[in-house]
N, C-alpha and C positions, 0 to 999 in steps of 0.2 A: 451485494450490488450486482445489479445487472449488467451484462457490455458484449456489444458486439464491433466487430472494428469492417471497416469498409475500404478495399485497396485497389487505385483506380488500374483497369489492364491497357485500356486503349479505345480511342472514339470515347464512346459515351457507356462504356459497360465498365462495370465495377462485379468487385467479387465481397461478399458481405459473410461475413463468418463469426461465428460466436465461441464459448471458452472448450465447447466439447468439439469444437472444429466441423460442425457445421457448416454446411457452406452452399447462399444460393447466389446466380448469378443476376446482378440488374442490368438494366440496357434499356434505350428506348428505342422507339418506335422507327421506322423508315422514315417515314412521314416526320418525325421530330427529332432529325439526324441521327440517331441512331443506327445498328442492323437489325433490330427485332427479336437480336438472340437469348432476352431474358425477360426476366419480370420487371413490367417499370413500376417505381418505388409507389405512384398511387395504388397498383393493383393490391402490394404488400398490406398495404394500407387497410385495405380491403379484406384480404385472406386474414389478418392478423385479428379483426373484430370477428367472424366468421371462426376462424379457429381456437378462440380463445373461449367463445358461446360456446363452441361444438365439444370441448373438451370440459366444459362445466356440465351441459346438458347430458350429455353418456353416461358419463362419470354417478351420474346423481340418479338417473335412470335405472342404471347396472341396479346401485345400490338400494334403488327399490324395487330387484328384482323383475323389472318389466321384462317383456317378450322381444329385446331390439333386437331386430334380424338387419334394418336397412336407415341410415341416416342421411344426411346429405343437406347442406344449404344452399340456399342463388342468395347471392349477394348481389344488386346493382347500384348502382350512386350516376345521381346528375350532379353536373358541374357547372360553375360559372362559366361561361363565356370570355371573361376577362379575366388577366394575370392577376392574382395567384391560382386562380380557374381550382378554387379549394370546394370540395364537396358541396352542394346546397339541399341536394335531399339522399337518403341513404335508404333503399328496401332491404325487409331481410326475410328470407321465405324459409320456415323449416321441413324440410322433410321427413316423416318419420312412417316407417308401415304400419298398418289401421290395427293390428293387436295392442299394440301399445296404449295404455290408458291416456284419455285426454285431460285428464285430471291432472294424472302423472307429469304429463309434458307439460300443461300450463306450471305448473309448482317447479318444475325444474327452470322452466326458463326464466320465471320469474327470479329463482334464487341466482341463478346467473346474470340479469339485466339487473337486478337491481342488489347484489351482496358480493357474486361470487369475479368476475369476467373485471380483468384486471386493466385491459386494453380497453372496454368500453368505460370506464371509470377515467381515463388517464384522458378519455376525449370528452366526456361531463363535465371531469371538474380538472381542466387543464392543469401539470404540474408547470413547476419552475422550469424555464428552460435557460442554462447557460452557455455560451458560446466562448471558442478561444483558440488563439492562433499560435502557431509553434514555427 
């Protein structure tokens, strides 16, 4: 099972850590009372679909031997307007250098969007979510 635990320091920043003790800091924005001192949870949001591609696509590239010298994603999302102001559209740009077969990278990303990318699967087909207080 997976778990990471989240432990609030002060204002609006929290420290999020997982079992190998990992640890990034959240916070919001100035503008949304925060200091701006860390990642606010939508960006996670964001890195987490983006990193979860990024670590199928290499992975499956390596192993087909390609030339990767250079990777890199943009990720950007528009947002509602109104509260829950939750994603309404999501771009995802891949970067990869021109040795790399195009073939290669459409077959890679595809076994990632559509078998491999565990975070984009969790936001298709929403899990169970349970909630509880202590």
């Amino acid at each position: 099972m997976e778990e990471v635990s989240l432990k609030w320091i002060n204002g609006l920043k929290f420290l999020l850590t997982d079992k190998e003790n990992h640890q990034v800091l959240l916070d919001s924005s100035k503008e949304g009372g925060g200091e701006g001192a860390g990642f606010k949870p939508i960006h996670l949001f964001m890195a987490s679909i983006a990193g979860c591609m990024a670590m199928d696509i290499v992975s499956i590239l390596k192993k087909k031997r390609e030339d990767l010298k250079d990777f890199s994603i943009e990720i950007t999302g528009e947002r509602a307007q109104e509260h829950p102001k939750r994603f309404v559209k999501i771009d995802i740009k891949f970067k990869v250098n021109e040795e790399v077969n195009r073939k290669s990278l459409e077959e890679a990303f595809l076994l990632s969007k559509e078998k491999y990318c565990s975070v984009l699967h969790s936001v298709l087909n929403p899990p169970e979510i349970n909630f509880y207080f202590e």
